[in-house]
C-alpha positions as CSV (number, residue, x, y, z in Angstrom):
1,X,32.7,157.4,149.2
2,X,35.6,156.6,146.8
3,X,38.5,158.3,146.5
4,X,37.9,160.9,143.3
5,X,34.7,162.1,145.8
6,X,37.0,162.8,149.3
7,X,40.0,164.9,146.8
8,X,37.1,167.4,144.8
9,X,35.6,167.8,148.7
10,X,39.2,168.8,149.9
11,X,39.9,171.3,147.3
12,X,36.3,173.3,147.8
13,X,37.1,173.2,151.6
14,X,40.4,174.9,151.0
15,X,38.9,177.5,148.8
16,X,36.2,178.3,150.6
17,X,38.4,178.7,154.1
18,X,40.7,181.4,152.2
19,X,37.6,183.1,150.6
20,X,34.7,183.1,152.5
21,X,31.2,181.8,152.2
22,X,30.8,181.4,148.6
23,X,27.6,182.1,146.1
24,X,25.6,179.5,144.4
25,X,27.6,180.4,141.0
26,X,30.9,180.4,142.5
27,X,30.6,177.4,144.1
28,X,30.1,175.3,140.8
29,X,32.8,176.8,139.4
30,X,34.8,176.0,142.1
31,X,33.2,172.4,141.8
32,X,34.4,172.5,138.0
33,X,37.7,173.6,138.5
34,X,38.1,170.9,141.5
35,X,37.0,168.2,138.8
36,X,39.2,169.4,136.3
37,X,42.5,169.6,138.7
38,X,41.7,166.1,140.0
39,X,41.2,164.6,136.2
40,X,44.1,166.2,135.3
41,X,46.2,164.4,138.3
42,X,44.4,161.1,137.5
43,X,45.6,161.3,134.0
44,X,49.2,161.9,135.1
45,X,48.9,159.0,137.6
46,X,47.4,156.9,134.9
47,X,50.2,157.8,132.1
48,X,53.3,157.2,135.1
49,X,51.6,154.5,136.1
50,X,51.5,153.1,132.1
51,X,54.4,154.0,131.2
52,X,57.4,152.6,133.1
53,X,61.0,153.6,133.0
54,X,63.3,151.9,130.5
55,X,65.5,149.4,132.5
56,X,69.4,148.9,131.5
57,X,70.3,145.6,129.8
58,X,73.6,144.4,129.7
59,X,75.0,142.8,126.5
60,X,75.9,139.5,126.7
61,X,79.3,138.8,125.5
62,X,80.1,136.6,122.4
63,X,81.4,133.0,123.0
64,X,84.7,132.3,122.0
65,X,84.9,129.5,120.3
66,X,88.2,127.5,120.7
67,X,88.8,124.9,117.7
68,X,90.8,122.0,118.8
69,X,93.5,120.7,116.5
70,X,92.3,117.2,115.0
71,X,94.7,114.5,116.0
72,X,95.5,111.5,113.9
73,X,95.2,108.5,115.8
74,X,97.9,106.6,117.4
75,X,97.5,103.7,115.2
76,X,97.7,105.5,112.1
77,X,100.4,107.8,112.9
78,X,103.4,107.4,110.9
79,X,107.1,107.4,113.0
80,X,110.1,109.1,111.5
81,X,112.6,106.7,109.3
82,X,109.2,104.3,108.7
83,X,108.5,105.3,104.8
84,X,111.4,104.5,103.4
85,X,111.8,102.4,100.3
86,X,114.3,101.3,97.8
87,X,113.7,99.8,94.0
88,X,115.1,96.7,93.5
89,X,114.1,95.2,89.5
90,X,111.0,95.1,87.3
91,X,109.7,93.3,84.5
92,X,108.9,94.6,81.6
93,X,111.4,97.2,81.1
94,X,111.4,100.6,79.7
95,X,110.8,100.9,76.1
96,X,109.5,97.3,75.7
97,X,107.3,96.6,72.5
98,X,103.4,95.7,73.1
99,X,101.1,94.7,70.4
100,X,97.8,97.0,70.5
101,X,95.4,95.6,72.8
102,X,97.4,93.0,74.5
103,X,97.3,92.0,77.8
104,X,100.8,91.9,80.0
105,X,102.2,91.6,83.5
106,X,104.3,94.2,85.0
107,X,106.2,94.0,88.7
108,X,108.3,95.9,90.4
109,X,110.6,94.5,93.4
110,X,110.4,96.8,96.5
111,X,112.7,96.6,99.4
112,X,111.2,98.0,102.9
113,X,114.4,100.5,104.3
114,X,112.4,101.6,106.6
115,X,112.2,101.1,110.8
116,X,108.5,99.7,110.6
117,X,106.5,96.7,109.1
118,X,104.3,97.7,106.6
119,X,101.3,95.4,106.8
120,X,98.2,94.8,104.5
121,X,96.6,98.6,105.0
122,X,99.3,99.8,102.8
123,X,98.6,100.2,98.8
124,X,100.0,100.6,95.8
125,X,98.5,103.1,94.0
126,X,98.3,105.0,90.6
127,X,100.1,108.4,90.6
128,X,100.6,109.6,87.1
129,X,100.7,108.9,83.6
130,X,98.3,106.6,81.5
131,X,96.5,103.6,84.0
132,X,96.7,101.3,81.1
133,X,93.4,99.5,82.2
134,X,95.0,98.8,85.9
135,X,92.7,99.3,89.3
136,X,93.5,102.7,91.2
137,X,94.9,100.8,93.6
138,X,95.7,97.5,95.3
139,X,96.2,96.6,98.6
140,X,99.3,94.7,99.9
141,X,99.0,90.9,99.9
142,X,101.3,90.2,102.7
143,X,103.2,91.9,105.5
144,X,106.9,93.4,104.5
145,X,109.5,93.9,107.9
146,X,112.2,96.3,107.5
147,X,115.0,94.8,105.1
148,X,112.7,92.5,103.4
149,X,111.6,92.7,99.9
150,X,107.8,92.4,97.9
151,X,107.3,92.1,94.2
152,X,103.8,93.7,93.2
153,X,102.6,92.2,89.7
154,X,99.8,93.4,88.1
155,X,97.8,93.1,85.1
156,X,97.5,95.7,82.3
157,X,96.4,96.9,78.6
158,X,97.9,98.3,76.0
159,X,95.8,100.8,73.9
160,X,94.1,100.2,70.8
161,X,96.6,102.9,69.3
162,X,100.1,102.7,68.7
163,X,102.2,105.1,70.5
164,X,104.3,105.3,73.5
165,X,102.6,104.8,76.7
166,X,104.5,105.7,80.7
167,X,102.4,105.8,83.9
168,X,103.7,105.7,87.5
169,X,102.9,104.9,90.9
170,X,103.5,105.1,94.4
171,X,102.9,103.7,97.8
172,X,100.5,104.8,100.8
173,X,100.6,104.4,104.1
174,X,97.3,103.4,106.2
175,X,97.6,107.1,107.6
176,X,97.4,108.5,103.7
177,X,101.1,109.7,103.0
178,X,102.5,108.5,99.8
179,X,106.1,107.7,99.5
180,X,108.4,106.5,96.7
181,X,111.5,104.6,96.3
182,X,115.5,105.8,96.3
183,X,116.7,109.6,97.7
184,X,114.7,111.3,96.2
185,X,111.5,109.3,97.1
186,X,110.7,108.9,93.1
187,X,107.3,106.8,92.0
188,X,107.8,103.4,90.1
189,X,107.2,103.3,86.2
190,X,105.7,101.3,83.6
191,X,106.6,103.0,80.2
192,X,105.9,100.4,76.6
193,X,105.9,101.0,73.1
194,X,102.8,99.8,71.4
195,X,102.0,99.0,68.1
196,X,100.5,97.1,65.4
197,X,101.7,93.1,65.3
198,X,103.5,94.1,62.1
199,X,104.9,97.2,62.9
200,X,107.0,96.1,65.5
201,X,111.0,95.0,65.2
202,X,112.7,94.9,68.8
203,X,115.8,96.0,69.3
204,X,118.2,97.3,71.8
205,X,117.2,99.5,74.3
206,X,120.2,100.7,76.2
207,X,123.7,99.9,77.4
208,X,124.9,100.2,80.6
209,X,128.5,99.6,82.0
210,X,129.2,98.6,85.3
211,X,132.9,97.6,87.1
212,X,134.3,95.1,90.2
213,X,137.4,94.6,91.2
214,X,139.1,91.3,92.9
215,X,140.0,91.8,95.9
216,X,137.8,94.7,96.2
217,X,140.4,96.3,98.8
218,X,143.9,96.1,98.6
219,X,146.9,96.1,96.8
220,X,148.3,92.9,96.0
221,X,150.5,91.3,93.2
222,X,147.5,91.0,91.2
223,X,144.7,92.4,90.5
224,X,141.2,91.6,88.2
225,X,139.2,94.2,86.7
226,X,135.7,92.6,85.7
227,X,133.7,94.9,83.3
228,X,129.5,94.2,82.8
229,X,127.4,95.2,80.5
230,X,124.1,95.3,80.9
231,X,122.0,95.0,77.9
232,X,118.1,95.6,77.5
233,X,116.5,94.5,74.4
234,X,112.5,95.6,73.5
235,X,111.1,92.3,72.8
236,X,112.4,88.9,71.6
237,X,116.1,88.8,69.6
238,X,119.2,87.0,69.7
239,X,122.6,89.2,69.9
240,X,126.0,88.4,69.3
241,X,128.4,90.5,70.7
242,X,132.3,91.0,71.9
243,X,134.4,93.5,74.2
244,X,136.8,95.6,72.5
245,X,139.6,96.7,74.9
246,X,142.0,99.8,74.8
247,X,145.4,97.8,74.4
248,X,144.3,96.3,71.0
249,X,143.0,93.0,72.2
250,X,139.4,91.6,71.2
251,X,137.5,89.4,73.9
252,X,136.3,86.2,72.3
253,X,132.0,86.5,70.6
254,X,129.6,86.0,72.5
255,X,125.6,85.2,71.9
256,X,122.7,85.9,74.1
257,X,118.8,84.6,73.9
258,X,116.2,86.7,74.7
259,X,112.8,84.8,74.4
260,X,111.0,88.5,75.6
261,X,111.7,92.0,76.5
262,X,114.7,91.6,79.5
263,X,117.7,92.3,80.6
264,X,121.1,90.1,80.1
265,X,124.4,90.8,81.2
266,X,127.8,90.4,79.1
267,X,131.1,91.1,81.4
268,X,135.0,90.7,80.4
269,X,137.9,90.1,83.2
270,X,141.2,92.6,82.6
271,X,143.6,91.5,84.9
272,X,146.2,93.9,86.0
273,X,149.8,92.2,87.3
274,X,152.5,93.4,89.3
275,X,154.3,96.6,87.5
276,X,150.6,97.8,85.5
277,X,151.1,101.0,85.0
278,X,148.6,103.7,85.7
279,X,147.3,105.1,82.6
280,X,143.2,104.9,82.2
281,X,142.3,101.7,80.1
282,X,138.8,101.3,78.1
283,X,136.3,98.5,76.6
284,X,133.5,98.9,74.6
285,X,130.5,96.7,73.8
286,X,130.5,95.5,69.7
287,X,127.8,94.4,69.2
288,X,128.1,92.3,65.3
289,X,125.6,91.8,62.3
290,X,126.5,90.0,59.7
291,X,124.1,91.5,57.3
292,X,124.8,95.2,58.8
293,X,127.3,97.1,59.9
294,X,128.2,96.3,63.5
295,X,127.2,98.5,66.2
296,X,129.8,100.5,68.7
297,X,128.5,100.9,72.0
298,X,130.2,104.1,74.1
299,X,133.6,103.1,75.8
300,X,134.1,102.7,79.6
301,X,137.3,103.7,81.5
302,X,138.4,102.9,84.4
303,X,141.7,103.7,86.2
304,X,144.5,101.5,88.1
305,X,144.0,102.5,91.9
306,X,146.9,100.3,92.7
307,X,149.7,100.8,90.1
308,X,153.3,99.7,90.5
309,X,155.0,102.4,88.3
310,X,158.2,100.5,86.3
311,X,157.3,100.9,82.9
């Protein structure tokens, strides 16, 4: 006997116990109504019994994620006081004439000021300007320890075009900072003038005064002013030129050679004796041509930082 069989029993004993014997009609629909109470239970047990209660979840929480700052490695970290360089010369100075499409050599001298070696991972490299048929960049070819110097020459082209042409470049370290030269950490420069074969009639380029003193302390009997000038020509020339001085007196001619675009230096000797007084004194650079009128550089002054006052 299964269980639906032993409930619809029980319910017809309970009715007939509160109601008497029953007749043949009310006993089947007491047998209905037992069926229909007991299907109705099974249903319920079958939809509780189907239907189970929501459980609670809880929410995982988010990962933080916690970035960790990238460290440069020790070997390419930079210490203070290490990128620190100072210009020294170049070739090839500013203004020089080129010849379109001509191959020249340009070099820069580069003194290390700085508290580290720099060693073969360092570079020079392009910054600005025109590249003038240079590499990017080229790698040092040789160790430089603080205090010592390195002349970088390379290779370049001028244009097929006249015009003026200026590029510049800097230094980097292995860790990838880029430095210059001087105070204000400035790049290098390569700056030409090119033209047609033809077209181009060198002159020159600037002059630039510059003053030294015997003894440089001190203030002896006597004293001797030197005065230099430095003068940069564009190409290949010959000058003659002579130092005119602020008491009336010419210094004697002098020529100079240049075979190329360079720098030469010209310099006078003022002497100053015992009882000079103190008033400023000039020179100035003359520099002749016999076919033209001669050419009157700006004067330079300089003042007496010892003067015996008697006159």
């Amino acid at each position: 006997m299964n269980k639906k069989t032993m409930i619809i029993i029980f319910a017809m004993s309970l009715i007939v116990s509160a109601c008497g014997f029953p007749s043949a009609a009310d006993t089947e629909r007491i047998s209905t109504a037992a069926a229909q109470t007991v299907e109705a239970r099974f249903t319920q047990m079958a939809v509780e019994s189907a239907t189970p209660e929501p459980t609670k979840t809880q929410k995982k929480p988010s990962p933080t994620l916690t970035m960790t700052p990238t460290k440069v490695p020790t070997s390419l970290a930079v210490p203070d006081g290490c990128l620190v360089a100072n210009f020294v010369s170049e070739t090839i100075p500013d203004g020089t004439l080129i010849e379109t499409g001509a191959y020249f050599w340009k070099s820069w001298t580069i003194q290390n000021n700085g508290t580290c070696t720099w060693n073969k991972n360092y570079k020079l490299v392009f910054w600005d300007g025109d590249l003038l048929g240079a590499a990017g960049e080229y790698n040092f070819f040789d160790d430089i320890s603080p205090g010592e110097t390195m002349t970088f020459p390379i290779q370049l082209l001028a244009p097929d075009v006249a015009g003026n042409y200026q590029g510049s470049w800097k230094i980097k370290s292995p860790s990838g900072a880029y430095f210059g030269v001087g105070q204000y950490d400035v790049p290098i420069s390569v700056n030409v003038n090119v033209g047609d074969p033809g077209d181009l009639e060198p002159g020159i380029i600037s002059v630039v005064y510059s003053l030294s003193r015997d003894p440089e302390f001190g203030c002896p009997a006597n004293v001797f002013w030197t005065i230099h000038a430095d003068i940069t020509v564009s190409g290949p020339m010959n000058i003659r030129a002579r130092f005119a001085k602020s008491d009336g007196v010419w210094e004697s001619k002098e020529t100079l050679i240049f075979d190329e675009a360079a720098s030469k230096t010209m310099s006078m000797t003022w002497p100053l004796y015992k009882g000079a007084g103190p008033a400023p004194r000039w020179v100035q650079l003359v520099v002749l041509h016999p076919d033209d009128e001669d050419v009157y550089y700006p004067t330079y002054t300089f003042v007496n930082n010892c003067p015996d006052v008697v006159d």
